[in-house]
N, C-alpha and C positions, 0 to 999 in steps of 0.2 A: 518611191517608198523608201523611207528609210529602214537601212540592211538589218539585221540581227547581230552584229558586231557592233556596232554602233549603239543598237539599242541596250545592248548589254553593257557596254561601258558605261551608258548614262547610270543605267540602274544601278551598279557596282557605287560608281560616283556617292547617287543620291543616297544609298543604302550605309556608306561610310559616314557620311556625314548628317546621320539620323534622320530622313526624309524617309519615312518608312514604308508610307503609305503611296509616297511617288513612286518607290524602288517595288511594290510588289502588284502595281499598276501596267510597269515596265515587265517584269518577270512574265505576267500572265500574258501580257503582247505577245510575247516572242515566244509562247508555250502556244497560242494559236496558232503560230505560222511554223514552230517544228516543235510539235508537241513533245520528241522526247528530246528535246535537249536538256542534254545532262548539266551543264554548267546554271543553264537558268530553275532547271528540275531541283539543285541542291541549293541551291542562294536560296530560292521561294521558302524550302525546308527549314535552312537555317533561321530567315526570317521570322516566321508561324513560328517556330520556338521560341524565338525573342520577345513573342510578343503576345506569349501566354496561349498560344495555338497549338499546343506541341500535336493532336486527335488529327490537326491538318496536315500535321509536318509528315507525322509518320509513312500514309502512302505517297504520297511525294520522293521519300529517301527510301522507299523498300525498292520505287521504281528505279532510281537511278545505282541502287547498289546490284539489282538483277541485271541493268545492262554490264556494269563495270565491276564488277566481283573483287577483281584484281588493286581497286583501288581504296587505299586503306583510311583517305579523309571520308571519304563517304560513307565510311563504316563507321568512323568515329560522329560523326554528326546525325545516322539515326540514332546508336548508342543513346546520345546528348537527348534528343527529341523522346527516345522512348522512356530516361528515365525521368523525366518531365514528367510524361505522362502517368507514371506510376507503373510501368510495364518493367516491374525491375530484372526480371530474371534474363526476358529477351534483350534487355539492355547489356547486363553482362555477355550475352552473348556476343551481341553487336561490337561492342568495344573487343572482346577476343579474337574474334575475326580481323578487328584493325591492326591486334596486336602481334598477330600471327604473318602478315602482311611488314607492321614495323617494330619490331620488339622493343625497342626502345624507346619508344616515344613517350617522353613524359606528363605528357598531358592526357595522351587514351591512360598510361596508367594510374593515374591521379582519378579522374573519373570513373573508371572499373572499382578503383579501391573505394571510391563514396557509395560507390553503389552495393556494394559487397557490403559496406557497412550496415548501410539501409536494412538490407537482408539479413542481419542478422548475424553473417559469414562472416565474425572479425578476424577469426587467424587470415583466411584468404585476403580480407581488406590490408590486414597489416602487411601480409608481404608483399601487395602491389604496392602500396603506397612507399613503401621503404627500397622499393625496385624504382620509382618515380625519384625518390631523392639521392638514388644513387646514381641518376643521370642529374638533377640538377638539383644539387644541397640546399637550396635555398630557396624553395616553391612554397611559397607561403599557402597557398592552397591544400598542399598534399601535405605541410605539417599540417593546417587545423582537420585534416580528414584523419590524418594519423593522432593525432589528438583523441580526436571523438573516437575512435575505434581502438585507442589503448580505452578508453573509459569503460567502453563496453566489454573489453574483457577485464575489469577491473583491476587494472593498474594504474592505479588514481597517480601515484605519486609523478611515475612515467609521465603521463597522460600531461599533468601539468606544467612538466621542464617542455615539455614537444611548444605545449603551447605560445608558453613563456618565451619562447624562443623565435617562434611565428609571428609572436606581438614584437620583439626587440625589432622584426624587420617591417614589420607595418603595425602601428602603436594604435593608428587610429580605424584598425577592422572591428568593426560592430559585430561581426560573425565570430571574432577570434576571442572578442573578449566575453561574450555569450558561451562561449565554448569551455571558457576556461570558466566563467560562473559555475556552471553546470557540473565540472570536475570538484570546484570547490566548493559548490554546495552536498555529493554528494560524496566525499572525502572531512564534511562537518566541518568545513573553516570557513563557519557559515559568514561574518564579518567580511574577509575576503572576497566571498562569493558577491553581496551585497554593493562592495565596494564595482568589482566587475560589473556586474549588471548594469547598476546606476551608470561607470563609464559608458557604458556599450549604448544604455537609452541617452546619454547627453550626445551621442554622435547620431544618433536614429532613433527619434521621439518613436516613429510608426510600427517598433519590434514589438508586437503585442506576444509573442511567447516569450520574448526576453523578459517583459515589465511582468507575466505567468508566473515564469519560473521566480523572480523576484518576488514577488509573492508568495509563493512554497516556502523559499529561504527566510524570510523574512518571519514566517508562520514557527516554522521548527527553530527559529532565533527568540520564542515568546514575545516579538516585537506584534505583537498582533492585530494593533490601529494601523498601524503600516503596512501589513502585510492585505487589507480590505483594499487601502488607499494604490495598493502596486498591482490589484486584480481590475478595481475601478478603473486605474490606467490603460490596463489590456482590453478590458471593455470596450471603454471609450476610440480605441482604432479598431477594433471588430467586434461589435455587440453580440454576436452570435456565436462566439467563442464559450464552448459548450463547458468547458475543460474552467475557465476562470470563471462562470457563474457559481459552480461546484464546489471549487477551493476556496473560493469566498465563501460560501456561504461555511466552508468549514472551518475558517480563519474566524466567524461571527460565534459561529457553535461554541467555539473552545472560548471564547469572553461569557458565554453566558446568556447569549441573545439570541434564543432559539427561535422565536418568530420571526426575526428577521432573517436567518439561516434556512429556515425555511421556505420565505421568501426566493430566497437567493438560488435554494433547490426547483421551486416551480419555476425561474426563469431559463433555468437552464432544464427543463422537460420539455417548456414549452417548444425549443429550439428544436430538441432529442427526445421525444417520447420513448425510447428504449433505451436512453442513459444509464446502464447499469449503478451506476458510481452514485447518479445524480439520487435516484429511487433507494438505494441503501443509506446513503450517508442521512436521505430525510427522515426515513425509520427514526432514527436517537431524537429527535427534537419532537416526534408527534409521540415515543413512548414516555420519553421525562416527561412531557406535558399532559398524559395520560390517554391520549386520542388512541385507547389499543386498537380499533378497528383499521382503522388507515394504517396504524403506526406494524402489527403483525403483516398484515399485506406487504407492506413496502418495504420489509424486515426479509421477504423472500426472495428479494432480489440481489442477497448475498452469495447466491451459485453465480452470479454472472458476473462479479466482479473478479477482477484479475489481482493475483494474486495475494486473495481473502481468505478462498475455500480451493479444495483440487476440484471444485467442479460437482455437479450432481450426478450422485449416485445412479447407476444404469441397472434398473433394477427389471424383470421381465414382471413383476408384477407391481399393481397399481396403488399408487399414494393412499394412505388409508384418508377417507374424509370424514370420520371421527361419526360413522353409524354404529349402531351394535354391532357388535363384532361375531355372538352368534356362534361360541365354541371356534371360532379362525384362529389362525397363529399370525400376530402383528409381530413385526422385527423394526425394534426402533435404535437407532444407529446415531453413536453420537458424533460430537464436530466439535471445531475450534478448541476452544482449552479445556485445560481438567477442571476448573471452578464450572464451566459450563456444564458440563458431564455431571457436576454432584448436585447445580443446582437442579438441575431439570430434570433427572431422574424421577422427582417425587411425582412427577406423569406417569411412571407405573400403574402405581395404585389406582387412580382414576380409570387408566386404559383400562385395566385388570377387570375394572369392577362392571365395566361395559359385557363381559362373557366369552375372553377368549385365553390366548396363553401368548405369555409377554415372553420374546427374545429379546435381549439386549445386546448388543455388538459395542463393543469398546478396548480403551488401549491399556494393555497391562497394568499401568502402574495405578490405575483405578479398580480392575477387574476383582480382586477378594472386597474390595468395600462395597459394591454393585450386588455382588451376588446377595447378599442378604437384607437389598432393598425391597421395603414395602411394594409388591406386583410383580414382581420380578421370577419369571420361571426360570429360568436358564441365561444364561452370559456366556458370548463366543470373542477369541478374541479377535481383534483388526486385521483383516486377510485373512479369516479361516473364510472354511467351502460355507456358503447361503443357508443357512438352515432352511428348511421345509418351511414354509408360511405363506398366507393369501394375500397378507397386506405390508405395508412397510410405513414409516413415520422419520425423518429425524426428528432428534430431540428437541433441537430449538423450535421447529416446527409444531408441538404440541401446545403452546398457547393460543396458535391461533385455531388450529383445527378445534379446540376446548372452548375455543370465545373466551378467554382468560379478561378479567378486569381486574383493578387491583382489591378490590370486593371478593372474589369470586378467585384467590389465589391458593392454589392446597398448600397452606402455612402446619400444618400440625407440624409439630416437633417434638420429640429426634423423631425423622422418616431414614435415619443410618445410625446404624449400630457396630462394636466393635467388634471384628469377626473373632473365631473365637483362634487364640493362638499368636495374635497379633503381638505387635509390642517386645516381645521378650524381656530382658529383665534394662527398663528406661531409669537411668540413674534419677527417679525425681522425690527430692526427699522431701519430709515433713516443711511446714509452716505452708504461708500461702501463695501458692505459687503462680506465677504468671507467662504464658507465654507468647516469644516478640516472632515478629514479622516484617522486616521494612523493602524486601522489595521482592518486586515480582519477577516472573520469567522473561529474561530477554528478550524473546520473541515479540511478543505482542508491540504494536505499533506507536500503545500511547503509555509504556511502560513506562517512559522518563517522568511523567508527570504524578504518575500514580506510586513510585519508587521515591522513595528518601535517604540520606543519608544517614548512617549509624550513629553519627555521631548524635542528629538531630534528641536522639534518646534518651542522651546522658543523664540528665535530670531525672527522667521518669526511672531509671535501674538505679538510682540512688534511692526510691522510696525506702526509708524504712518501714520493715515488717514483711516486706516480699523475696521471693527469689524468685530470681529470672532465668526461663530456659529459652534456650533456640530454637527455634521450629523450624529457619530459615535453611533452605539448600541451595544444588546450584553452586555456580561462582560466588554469588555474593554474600556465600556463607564465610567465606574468605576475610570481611570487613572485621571480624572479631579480631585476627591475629593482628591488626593495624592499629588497634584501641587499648594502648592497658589500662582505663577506666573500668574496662567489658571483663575482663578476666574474672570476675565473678559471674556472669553470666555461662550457665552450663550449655554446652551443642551438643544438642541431642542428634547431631543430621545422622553422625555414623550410626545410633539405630533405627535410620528411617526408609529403610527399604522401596515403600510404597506408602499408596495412602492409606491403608488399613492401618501401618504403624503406626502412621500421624493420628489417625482417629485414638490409638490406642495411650498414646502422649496427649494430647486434647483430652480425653476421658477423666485423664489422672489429674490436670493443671485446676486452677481455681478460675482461670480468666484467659483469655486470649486479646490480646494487642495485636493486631495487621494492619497493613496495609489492603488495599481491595486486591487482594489476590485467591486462589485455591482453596488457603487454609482459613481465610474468612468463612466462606462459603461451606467447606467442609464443619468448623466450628459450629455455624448455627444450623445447619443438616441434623448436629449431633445433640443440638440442643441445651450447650454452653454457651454460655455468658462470654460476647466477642464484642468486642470495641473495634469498629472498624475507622478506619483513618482513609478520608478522600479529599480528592483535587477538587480546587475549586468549580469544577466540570465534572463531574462525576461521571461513567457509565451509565446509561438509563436505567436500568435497574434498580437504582438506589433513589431515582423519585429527585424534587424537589424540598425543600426547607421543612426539612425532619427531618428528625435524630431517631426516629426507628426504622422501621426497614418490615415493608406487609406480606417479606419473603421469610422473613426468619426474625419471630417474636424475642429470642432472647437478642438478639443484634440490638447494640447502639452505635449509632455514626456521628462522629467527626467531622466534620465540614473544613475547610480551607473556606475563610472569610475572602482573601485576595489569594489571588494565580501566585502560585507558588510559596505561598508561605505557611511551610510546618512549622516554624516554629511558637504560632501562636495555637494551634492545633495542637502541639504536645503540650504545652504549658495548661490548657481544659484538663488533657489527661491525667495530666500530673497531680492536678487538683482534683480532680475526681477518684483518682485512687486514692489521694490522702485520705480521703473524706469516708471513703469503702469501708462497711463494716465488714470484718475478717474473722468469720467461724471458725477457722480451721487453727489450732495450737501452731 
């Protein structure tokens, strides 16, 4: 019979020179005849990892690190195998243990630091991985870990020389220039980023999150035939890729092609029936297209999207399902932005008229305009103590609990009024006055497209017969001192405390010009004449091909004919104000 020495060099042999299947035919031989040998015990381990086994490796290496505790490869290679498996924490462990055994070792610390990354832990990643290259400066592995873990603590710029650097010593890592895509795309040099990717797939057609994220970029570049065409790619090597039926379909959204978008959404349900992203992102194409049944349902799966909403409300008492209410106290709590808050308050009155007593929860800079909404008993502000009440609603939530159609919309106008005191003394003088809007808040995710430049205006603040105020705050109220065209136009922002002021400025104007932001919203609440200006994509709200809006009668919209171009969009306006007959001396 041949020895266990023997049989072990065969295996070692076969095992180096990729016979995988010979070498753990050999391993389990010699596990028969001394089941714990350690040498065959760890090879078998290491192999099962190699070979997309890591569930088998693991008791394999717990048994050979409980015979030899002392020994620190053996700790580095469940490490290896545990964070295969996904077992990241016991992985940091395991590699600690090796490390505690040999401090220095640059490969357990390279490993601990990816893992650390994984986790979340970037400070701790970054100072393994920078403890790894200060035993060896030039671990091209422990730069692209250190890479991805400045990113995650957002030090793009860092993030990118690490990489760049990675790549000078291996040009052609598919992982390294993935990495650096991923820096560049979310440091916005998006070109860059694209240029990376595209590298990284001509070295590895099969990176289907690389051709993913190529797609994202490619989407926030407005490249957006491309950006279908670099998810199809990712498809095309894993069709079950939950994540790029999603994004496609939301690269198809923004051209204009909601049925196919939604397409793109059931294909990726089908895969994921509890695809939070996939269920919310289908909402916008079944409500522009008016399907409110499906489209409110699927609109509710905006709590379970990451980072949309902080999550849903933990209330000890029960969602209201829109019975009579029966003398109860409903508490309806609003969400996402202030245009949201003013448009959907006008659900008061409705609740109201069901037989109970309406609280409303909301955020300061709306709370004096709320209070003296149509239903409305009382207003608490965002983190006060629960008021007393049976039932609870958010706001956006009241369409569907209402069975809202776009028939069956509570459009009366003004449902807000100007509280009384507002305003104080708005420098807004005679003749007929107009007021601008060009871009919205920050925050919101599809601000860039719904935002325009000031400039874009100049024409229209030329109209003879009008003056122009600002309604604009924010940063981008800033754009005036950039424009000496604009220097007739008056900023109102220093007396706009809130939006009671605004309403109180809106009350006194002749017109309002926005963009789709707050002060639209607020405008037609109030029951002025607002010219809204949208992307060729609009927010569902605003419907399909018409120029009215079945939310607010005095509204007329603007449409963007093609993605991105205002400037055929202000030149309607322009003409249209000409054309304005103007009561006011």
């Amino acid at each position: 019979m041949t020895g266990v020495p023997a049989l072990l060099e065969r295996a070692v042999a076969g095992h180096r020179a990729g016979d995988l299947a010979a070498a753990e035919t050999l391993y389990r031989r010699i596990l028969e005849m001394q089941p714990d040998n350690p040498d065959a015990l760890h090879l078998l381990g290491i192999l099962a990892t190699q070979s997309g086994r890591p569930g088998e490796a693991v008791p394999l290496l717990r048994r050979v690190t409980g015979q030899f505790p002392g020994t620190a490869l053996y700790w580095f290679s469940l490490g290896t195998a545990l964070k295969a498996d996904g077992t990241l924490t016991e992985a940091v462990d395991a590699f600690e243990r090796a490390l505690r055994l040999t401090p220095n070792d640059a490969d357990t610390l390279c490993n601990l630091g990816a893992t650390l990354n994984e986790l979340g832990r970037f400070d701790e990643a970054r100072s393994a991985l920078e403890r790894a290259l200060s035993v060896k400066p030039d671990m091209v592995p422990a730069l692209n870990n250190l890479g991805s873990t400045l990113a995650g603590l957002r030090r793009l710029d860092e993030a990118a020389a690490v990489l760049r650097r990675a790549l000078a010593m291996d040009p052609d890592s598919a992982e390294g220039l993935t990495n650096l895509g991923n820096v560049l795309k979310d440091s916005e040099h998006y070109d860059e980023a694209v240029a990376a990717y595209v590298r990284a797939l001509g070295i590895n057609p099969r990176l289907a999150r690389t051709a993913h994220n190529l797609g994202l970029t490619l989407k926030e570049a407005g490249r957006l035939d491309e950006a279908v065409a670099a998810h199809d790619r990712a498809l095309a090597v894993d069709p079950r890729f939950v994540e790029a039926w999603t994004d496609r379909g939301t690269a198809l959204r923004e051209q204009g092609r909601h049925a196919e978008a939604e397409a793109s959404y059931l294909q990726a349900l089908a895969i994921d029936p509890g695809c939070a992203e996939a269920h919310w992102n289908r909402a916008h194409p079944l409500l522009i297209l008016e399907r409110y049944d499906e489209g409110w349902a699927e609109y509710e799966w905006r709590w379970r999207v990451r980072n949309l909403n902080d999550g849903p409300r933990d209330f000890p008492q029960p969602e209201w399902d829109g019975s009579p209410l029966d003398g109860r106290t409903i508490f309806l709590h609003a969400e996402q932005g202030w245009g949201d808050a003013i448009q959907f308050i006008r659900y008061a009155a409705p609740v109201k008229a069901l037989g109970g007593t309406v609280v409303v929860e909301c955020r300061p800079a709306v709370r004096r305009l709320l209070e003296n909404a149509p239903g409305v008993d009382a207003v608490v502000g965002l983190g006060a103590a629960l008021p007393d009440c049976h039932v609870h609603a958010p706001l956006l939530s009241l369409p569907r609990i209402l069975g809202t159609t776009t028939e069956t919309i509570p459009a009366d106008t003004p449902y807000l009024s100007v509280p009384e005191g507002a305003g104080g003394d708005l420098p807004i003088g005679p003749g007929f006055s107009v007021g601008l809007v060009w871009a919205g808040s920050p925050t919101p995710r599809n601000n860039l497209k719904r935002t325009m430049p000031l400039e874009t205006l100049r024409d229209v603040v030329a109209t003879e017969g009008c003056r122009f105020y600002s309604l604009q705050v924010g940063p981008r109220r800033d754009d005036l001192a950039g424009h000496p065209w604009a220097a007739g136009i008056v900023d109102l922002a220093p007396c706009l405390r809130d939006f009671a002021d605004t309403a109180a400025a809106i009350d006194r104007l002749d017109l309002v010009i926005s963009v789709d932001t707050a002060v639209a919203h607020l405008a037609g609440a109030l029951g002025k004449p607002c010219w809204t200006l949208l992307p060729f994509v609009p927010d569902w709200r605003w419907l399909l091909d018409r120029d009215d809006s079945p939310w607010y009668p005095t509204m007329r919209l603007f449409r963007q004919r093609s993605i991105g171009d205002w400037d055929d969009v202000v030149a309607r306006v322009k003409a249209a104000l000409v054309s304005l007959p103007r009561d006011r001396p």
